[in-house]
N, C-alpha and C positions, 0 to 999 in steps of 0.2 A: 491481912488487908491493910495495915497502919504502914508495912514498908511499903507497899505498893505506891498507897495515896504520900509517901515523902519521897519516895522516887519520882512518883509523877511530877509533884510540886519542884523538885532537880531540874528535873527535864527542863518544865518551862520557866523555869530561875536561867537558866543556863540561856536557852533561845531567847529571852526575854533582853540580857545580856547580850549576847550576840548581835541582836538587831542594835542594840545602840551602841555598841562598839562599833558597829558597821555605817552605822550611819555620820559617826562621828569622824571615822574614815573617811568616807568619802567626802565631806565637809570640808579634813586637811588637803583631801589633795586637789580639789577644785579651789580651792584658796589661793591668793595672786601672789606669787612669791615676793611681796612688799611687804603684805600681810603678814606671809610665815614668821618672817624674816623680825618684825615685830615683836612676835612672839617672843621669838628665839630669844631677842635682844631684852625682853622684859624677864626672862628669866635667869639669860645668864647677870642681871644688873649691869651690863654695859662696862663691866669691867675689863679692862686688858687683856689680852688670853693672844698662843698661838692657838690657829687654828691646826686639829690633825683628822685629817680627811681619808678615807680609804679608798681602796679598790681591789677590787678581788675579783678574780674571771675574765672572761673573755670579752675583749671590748666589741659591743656595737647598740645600735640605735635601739633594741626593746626597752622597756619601761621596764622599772623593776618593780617589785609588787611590792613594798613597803607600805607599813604603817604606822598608825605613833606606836605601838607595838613590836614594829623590827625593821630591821637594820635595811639599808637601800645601801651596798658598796658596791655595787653595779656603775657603767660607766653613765647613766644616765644620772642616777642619785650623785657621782662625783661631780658631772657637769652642774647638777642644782647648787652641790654644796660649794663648790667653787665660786659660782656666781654672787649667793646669798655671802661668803665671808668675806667678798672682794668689796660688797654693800656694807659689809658691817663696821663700821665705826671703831669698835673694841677690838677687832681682829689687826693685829699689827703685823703678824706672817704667818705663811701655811708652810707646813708637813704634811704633804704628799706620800700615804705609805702604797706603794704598789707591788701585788702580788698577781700577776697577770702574763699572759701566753701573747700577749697581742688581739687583734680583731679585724675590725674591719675597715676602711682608710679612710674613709670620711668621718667618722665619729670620731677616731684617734685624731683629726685633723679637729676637730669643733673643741676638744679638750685639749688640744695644743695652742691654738690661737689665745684661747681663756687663760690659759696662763702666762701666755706672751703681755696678754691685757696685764692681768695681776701685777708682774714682773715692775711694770709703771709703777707702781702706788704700795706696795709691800714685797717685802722678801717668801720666793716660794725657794723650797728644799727639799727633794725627794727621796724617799728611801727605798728601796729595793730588799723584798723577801726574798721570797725560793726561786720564783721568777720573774723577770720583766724584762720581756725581748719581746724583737721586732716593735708590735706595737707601743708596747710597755713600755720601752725604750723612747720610742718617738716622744709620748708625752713627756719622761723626764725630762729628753733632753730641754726641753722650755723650761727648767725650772733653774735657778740661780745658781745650786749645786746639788750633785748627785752623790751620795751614800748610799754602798752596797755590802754586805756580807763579801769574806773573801771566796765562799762556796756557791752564792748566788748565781742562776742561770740567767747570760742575758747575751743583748749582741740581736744574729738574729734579722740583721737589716734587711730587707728584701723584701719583695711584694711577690705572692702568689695568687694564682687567679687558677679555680679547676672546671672542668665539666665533668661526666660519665659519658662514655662511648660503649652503647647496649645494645646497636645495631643488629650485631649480629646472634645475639641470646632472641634477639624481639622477632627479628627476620627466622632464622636458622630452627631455634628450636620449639618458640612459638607461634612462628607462620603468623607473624604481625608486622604489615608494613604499615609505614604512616606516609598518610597525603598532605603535602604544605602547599598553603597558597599563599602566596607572601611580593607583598610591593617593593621588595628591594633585593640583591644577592644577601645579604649579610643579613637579613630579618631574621633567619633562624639558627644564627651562625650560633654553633656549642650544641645545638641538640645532641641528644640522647641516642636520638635513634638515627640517625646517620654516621658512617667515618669526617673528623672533620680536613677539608679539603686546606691546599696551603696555604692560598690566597687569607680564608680566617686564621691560621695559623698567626702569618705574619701579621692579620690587624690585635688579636690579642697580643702579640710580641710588642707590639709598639704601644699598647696600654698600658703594657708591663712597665715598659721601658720610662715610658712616661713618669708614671707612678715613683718607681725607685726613685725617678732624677725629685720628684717634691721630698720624698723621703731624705735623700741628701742635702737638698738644699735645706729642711726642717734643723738637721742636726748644726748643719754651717751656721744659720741664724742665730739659732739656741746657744751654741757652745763654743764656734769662733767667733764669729764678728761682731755678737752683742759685748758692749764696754761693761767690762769690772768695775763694780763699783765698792764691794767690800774686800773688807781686810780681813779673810779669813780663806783656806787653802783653798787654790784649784791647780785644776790638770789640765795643761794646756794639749789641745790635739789638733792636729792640724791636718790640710786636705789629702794630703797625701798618705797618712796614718788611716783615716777615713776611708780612702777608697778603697785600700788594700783588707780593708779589714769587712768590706760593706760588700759580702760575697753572699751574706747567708747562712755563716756560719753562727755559731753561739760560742759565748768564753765565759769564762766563770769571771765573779768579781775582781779577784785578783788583776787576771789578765787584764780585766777593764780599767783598773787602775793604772798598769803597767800601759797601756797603749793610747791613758788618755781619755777612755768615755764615762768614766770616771771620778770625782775628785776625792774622797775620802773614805776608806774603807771602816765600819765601825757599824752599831746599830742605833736602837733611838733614843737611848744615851746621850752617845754622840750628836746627833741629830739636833736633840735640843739646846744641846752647848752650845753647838754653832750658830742656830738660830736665835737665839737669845744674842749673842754675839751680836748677830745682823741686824739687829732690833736694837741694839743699843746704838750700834755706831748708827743709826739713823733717826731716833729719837732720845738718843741720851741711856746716862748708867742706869736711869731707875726704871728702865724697861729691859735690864738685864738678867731676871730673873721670872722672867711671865709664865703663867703656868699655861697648859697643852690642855686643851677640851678638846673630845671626841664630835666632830661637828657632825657627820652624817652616821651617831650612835646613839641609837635610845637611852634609856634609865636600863641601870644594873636591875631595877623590878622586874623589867617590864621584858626583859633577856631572860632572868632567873624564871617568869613564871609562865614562857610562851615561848622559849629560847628550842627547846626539844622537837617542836613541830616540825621544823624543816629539817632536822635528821632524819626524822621519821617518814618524811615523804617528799626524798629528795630524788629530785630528776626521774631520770628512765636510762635501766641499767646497759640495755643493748644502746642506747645513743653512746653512754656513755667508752663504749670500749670500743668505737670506730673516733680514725681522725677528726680531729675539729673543722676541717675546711670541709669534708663530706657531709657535713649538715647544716651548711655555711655556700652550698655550690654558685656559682654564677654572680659572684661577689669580689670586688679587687679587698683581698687579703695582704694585711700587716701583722702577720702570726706566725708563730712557731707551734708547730707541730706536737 
């Protein structure tokens, strides 16, 4: 009877906990990010730092479920943490580490323009893991200079847009047709359950088309025509290097060096030399050795004693072993496969 009654007393030690963990939660993330941002600034004391921000996955518009508990390197926690170290005072440059397939074009577009903004007021630097194509790419190219492994997957340029064509499994072998009522020819252009006809063919062509042309024009902004302002390596690539190479394909770091998307092959190391570099030639030598904080990263506690949960209950196995754009459909794609 005595373990009973100290399991039980567990139990509601534990939900007791729970609830104010959870309420405290929701506290941070209903808070105005001027607020957080305060926060932020009263712990770290306002002292000098770069900022180093992550990103991991697939970029698009969901929320990520973070707490002060764990980590948000979702494209949405990047947009926050971007914003908040562009506000920060202390923050004199970012490192950008991206480990990402691409997503979806407007979100890569909301985190590209942010660091277009940044680019004004402090030096950004990106680094590239295993991979950072198509959209992953888009967003570096906004940042001052790129750093990749020589093995890294990246490149990738291209816009994809899909549907499903199920017609004939819906018609043929389940004797299912569908009735549309629709105010316009194109209202239901992409369905499912029909073949789709040219006429939408060619309007998705020209979205496509579209699309690629801001995707190109993102890179020209980014990497040729914005002015250098620091002394430290880049890769010049020019429009013609661009377009021959803006197929679709993917290169490893290497290549991306060699053809210019590019500028420094090395890891975060390197990363920090440079930027510390940037940081001086813009505020002098005794901002030449700033230390690097984890800006959208918990406390080493608060990983070590809550870190194992999303191993343990991560995603859904069948999503995960089909393409990424097939759970992604009906969406203009800046992704790699």
């Amino acid at each position: 009877m005595e373990i009973k009654k100290y399991f039980v007393v567990a139990i509601l030690a534990i939900c007791f906990l729970s609830l104010i963990i959870g309420g405290f939660n929701s506290a941070v993330q209903n808070a105005k990010s001027e607020k957080a941002q305060k926060i932020k600034n009263a712990f770290s004391g306002g002292i000098p730092k770069i900022a180093l921000i992550k990103l991991n996955g697939v970029i698009d518009a969901s929320e990520g479920q973070a707490s002060f508990l764990t980590d948000d390197y979702g494209a949405q926690g990047l947009l926050k943490s971007l914003k908040d170290a562009n506000a920060d005072k202390s923050v004199k440059a970012i490192i950008i580490k991206i480990n990402s397939p691409g997503g979806t074009v407007a979100t890569s577009q909301n985190i590209y323009h942010e660091i277009m903004r940044i680019r004004k007021n402090k030096p950004v630097v990106a680094v590239m893991e295993d991979v950072a194509a198509s959209g992953g790419y888009y967003i570096a190219s906004a940042a001052d200079r790129i750093i990749a492994q020589e093995g890294t997957l990246t490149g990738s340029i291209g816009v994809i847009f899909q549907t499903m064509d199920a017609h004939k499994l819906l018609t043929e072998k389940l004797g299912i047709k569908s009735n549309v009522i629709k105010s316009g020819t194109f209202k239901d252009a992409g369905s499912a359950s029909r073949e789709m006809t040219p006429q939408e063919r060619e309007l998705f062509q020209n979205i496509i088309n579209d699309a690629y042309g801001q995707f190109l024009t993102a890179i020209e902004n980014g990497r040729i025509k914005t002015e250098n302002i620091y002394n430290v390596p880049k890769r010049n690539l020019d429009n013609t290097t661009l377009k021959k190479y803006a197929d679709g394909r993917i290169f490893t770091g290497k290549q991306a060096y060699e053809y210019g998307f590019v500028d420094m092959l090395g890891d975060m190391y390197l990363a920090e030399e440079i930027t510390n570099k940037m940081t001086a030639q813009i505020y002098g030598n005794s901002y030449s050795k700033l230390p690097v904080v984890n800006y959208n990263s918990q406390s080493s506690f608060s990983q070590m004693l809550f870190g194992g949960a999303e191993t343990l209950f991560k995603g859904d196995s069948i999503k995960s072993c089909l393409p990424k754009s097939y759970n992604m459909q009906a969406k203009l794609l800046y992704l790699w496969e």
